[in-house]
N, C-alpha and C positions, 0 to 999 in steps of 0.2 A: 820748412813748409812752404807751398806755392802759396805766390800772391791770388784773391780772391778774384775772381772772374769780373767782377765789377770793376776793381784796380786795373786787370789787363787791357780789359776794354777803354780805359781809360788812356793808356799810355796808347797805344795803335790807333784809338781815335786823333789822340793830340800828332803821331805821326805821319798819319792819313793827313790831316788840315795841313799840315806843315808842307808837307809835299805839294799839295795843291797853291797853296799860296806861293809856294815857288814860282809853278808852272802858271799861275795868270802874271807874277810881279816879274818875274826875270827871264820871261818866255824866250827875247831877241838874245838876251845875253848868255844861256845856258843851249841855244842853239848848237854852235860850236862843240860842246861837248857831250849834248846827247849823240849828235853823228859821229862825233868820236869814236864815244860808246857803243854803238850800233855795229860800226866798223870792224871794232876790236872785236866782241864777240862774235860777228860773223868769220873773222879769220883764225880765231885763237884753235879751232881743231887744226887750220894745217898748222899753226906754227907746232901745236902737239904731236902731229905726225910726222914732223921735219926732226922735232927732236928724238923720238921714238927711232930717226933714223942715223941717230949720232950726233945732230946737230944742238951746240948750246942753245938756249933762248934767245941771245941776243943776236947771234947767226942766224936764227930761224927768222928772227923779227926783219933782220936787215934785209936777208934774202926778199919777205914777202914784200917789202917797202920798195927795194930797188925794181920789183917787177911789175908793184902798182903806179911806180912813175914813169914805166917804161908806156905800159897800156895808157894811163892816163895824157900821158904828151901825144902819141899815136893820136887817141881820141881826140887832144883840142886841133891839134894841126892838119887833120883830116875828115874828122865828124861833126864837130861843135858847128863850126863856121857857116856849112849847109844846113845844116838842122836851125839853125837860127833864123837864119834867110828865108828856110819856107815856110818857118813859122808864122815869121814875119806878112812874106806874101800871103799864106792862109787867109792873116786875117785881113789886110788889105783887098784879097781879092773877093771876099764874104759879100757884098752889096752886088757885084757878076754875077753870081752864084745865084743869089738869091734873084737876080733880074731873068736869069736864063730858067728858072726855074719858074719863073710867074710865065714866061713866053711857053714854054712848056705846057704848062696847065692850060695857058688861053687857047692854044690852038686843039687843045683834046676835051679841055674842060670847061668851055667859055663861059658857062652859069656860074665858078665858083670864084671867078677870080674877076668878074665885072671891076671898074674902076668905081672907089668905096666900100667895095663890099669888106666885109670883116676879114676874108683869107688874105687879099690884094694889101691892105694896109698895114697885113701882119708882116708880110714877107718883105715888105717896104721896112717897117721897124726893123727889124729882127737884123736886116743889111747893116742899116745907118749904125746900128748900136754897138755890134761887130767891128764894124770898123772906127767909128769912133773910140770906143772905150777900150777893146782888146789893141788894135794896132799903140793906142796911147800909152795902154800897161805897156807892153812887150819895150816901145823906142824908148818910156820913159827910163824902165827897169835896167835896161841896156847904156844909155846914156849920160843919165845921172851919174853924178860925181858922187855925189854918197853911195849911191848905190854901188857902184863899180870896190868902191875903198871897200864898205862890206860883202862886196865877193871876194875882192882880195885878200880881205883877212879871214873868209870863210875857206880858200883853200889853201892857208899857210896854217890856221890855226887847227882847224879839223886833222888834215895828217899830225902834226907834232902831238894833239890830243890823242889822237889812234896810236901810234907808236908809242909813247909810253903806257897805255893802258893796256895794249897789247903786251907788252914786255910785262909787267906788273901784273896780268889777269890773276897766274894762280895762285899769288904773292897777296892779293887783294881778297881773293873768294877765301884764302886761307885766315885772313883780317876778321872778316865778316864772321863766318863758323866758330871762330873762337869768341866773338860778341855776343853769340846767340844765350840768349835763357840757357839757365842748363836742363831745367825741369821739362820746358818744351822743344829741346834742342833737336830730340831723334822726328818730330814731329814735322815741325819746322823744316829739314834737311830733307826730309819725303817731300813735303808738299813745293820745295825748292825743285827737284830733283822733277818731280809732274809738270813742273811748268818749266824747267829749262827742256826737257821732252816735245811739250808744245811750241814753244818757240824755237828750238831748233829744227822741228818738222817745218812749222810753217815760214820762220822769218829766211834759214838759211838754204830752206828747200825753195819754197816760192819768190826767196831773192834769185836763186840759178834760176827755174824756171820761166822767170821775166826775163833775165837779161838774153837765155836762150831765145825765145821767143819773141822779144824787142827786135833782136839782131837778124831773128829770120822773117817777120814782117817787112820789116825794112830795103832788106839785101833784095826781096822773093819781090815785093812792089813796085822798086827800082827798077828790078829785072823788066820786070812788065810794063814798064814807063808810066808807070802813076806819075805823073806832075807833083805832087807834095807826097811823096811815099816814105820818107823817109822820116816825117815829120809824125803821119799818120802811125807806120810801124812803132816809130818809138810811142807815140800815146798808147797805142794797145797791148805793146809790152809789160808797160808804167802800171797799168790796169789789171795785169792779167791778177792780181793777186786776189781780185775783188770776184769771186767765180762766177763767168760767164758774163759777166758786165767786160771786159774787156774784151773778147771777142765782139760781143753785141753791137758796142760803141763803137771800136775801130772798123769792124767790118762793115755797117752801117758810114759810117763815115769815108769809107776807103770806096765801097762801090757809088754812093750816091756823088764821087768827085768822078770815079768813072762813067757812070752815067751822062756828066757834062763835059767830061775830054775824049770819050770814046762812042759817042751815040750813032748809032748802027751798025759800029762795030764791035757785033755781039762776041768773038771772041776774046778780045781783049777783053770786056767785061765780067766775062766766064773764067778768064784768069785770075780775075783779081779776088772773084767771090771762090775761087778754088783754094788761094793762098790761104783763106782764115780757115775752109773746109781743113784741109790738111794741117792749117794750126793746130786746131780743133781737136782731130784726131790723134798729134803726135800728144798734147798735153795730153788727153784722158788716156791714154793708153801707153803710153811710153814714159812721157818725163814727172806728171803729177806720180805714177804709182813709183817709179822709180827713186823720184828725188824727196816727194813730201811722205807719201805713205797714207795710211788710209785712214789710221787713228789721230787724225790733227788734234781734234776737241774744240775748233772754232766753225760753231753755224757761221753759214754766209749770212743771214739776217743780223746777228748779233757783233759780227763784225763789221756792216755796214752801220748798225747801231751806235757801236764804238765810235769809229772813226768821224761819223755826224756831230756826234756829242762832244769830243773832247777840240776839231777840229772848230766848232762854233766857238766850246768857250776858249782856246787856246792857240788858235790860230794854227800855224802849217806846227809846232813844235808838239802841241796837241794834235795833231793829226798823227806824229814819230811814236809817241808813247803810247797810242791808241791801243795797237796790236799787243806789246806786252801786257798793258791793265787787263784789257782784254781778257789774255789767256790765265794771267794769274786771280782774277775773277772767277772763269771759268772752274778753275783749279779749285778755288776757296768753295765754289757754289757746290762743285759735287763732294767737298771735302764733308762742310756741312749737312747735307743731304744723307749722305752716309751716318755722318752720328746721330741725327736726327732719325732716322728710321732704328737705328738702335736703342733709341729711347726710350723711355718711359713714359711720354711724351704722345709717342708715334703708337707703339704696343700695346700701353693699357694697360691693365688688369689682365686681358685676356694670354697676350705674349707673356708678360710674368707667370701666369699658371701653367702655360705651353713650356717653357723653361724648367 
């Protein structure tokens, strides 16, 4: 006989709390192995398809490892090093920006930007703060001796964590399914099966989609001589997951630098608002229907929701899990909504006579 509904909700409660107590006590230290995790699941269909093509697990795994260190060194010894740099100057050059943009205003706008007035003191702060606080994060994050050690151990230990969990994925999901309830086992393996659906539409579709898109912001700004294009491209890549806020933000952010390094030269400017136009377009029409699909089951409201919430209480590792809870939330909320309108509950009297 199944345990009473009372009891189950007992034991998923006390797993629910456990979990979360994790992720506020051990947020820094399980870092490392939710990117693991992340990792692994993201690549475990090719290694499935490598094997599908002859290849063992362990070949399949090696192969994907030796080509992720291949791209990953490419990346620090040719990408990292400028994209730090202009991040760097970004924010150092923020109090220019903001000065040339008050001279700006005064010569078009001289009522709003008086000395004292509320907009003049604004754009006075907004410089200082910038460059004090962001330039501070970025040297200190960068130069710090702890800091650097916990990068170091973030990219020795993240790969060794992905690699075996990669190797271990279907060795591991096979773990899990023979732990499940047996009473609510076929249940259970549905409502699994909804939410691996969802997250692999949106986590391994709109991880290509970024990285696509990071890569041609970047390359397409550069092209055009954007002064910090490289830096911008990749934030709006970073972003694209978020829909429409990462064009918004990068594009916004990419012409208003064009504005201050190309002023009267309105074609360059026209370029540069052309790049996210054409972003724009290849996403909705070529790479979201292609690679995410249309049935995600993640509102953008509710995933901005997510990630506020669990990003406040749990800092960037809570910002990682957002997406999953997220979608297996979502999963849980229509799962219930379904039995609940089957109800007796929902129906009545009336649907029991209808029956």
């Amino acid at each position: 006989m199944a345990l009473p509904v009372n009891t189950q909700l007992r034991y998923w409660g006390i797993a629910a709390v456990v979990l979360f107590l994790a992720l506020w006590f051990l947020g820094d230290v399980i870092l490392p192995f939710v990117l693991g995790g992340a990792i692994a699941y993201f690549l475990d269909p090719v290694a499935d398809r490598l094997e599908t093509m002859g290849c063992t697990r362990a070949i399949s795994v090696t192969i994907i490892t030796l080509i992720a260190v291949m791209i990953f060194v490419i990346m620090a010894l040719l990408v990292l090093p400028t994209l730090i740099e202009q991040a760097i100057a970004l924010f150092n050059t923020a109090p220019q920006l903001a000065h040339d943009l008050q001279t700006f205003l005064t010569e078009r706008f001289p009522q709003l930007v008086e000395p004292g007035s509320t907009l003049h003191n604004s754009l006075l702060a907004v410089g200082d703060k910038v460059q004090e606080h962001g330039g501070e994060l970025l040297n200190s994050l960068l130069t710090s001796a702890a800091s650097i050690i916990n990068i170091a151990l973030l990219f020795v230990i993240v790969p060794v964590v992905a690699f075996y969990l990669l190797y271990d994925w279907d060795r591991m999901v096979a773990s899990i399914d023979d732990l499940l309830p047996r009473d609510h086992a076929p249940v259970v393996r549905d409502l699994a099966r909804q939410i691996d659906t969802t997250l692999a539409s949106f986590i391994r579709g709109m991880g290509t989609v970024c990285l696509v898109l990071g890569t041609y912001y970047a390359v397409a700004l550069m092209l055009v001589g954007l002064q910090f294009g490289l830096v911008v491209g990749a934030f709006a890549g970073l972003i694209t997951f978020i829909p429409y806020v990462g064009a918004l933000l990068g594009g916004a952010l990419a012409i208003g630098l064009a504005l201050f390094q190309f002023w009267g030269d309105w074609l360059s400017i026209g370029l540069v608002a052309g790049v996210f136009v054409l972003g724009q377009v290849l996403e909705g029409n070529v790479l979201t229907p292609k690679l995410v699909g249309k049935s995600v089951g993640l509102h953008p409201v509710w995933l901005i929701f997510a990630l506020s919430v669990f990003g406040m209480l749990f800092g960037f590792v809570g910002m990682l899990v957002a997406v999953p809870v997220a979608a297996a939330l979502g999963v849980l909320a229509r799962f219930v909504i379904a039995r609940y309108k089957s109800s007796r509950l929902y129906t009545g009297l009336k649907g029991q006579d209808d029956s």
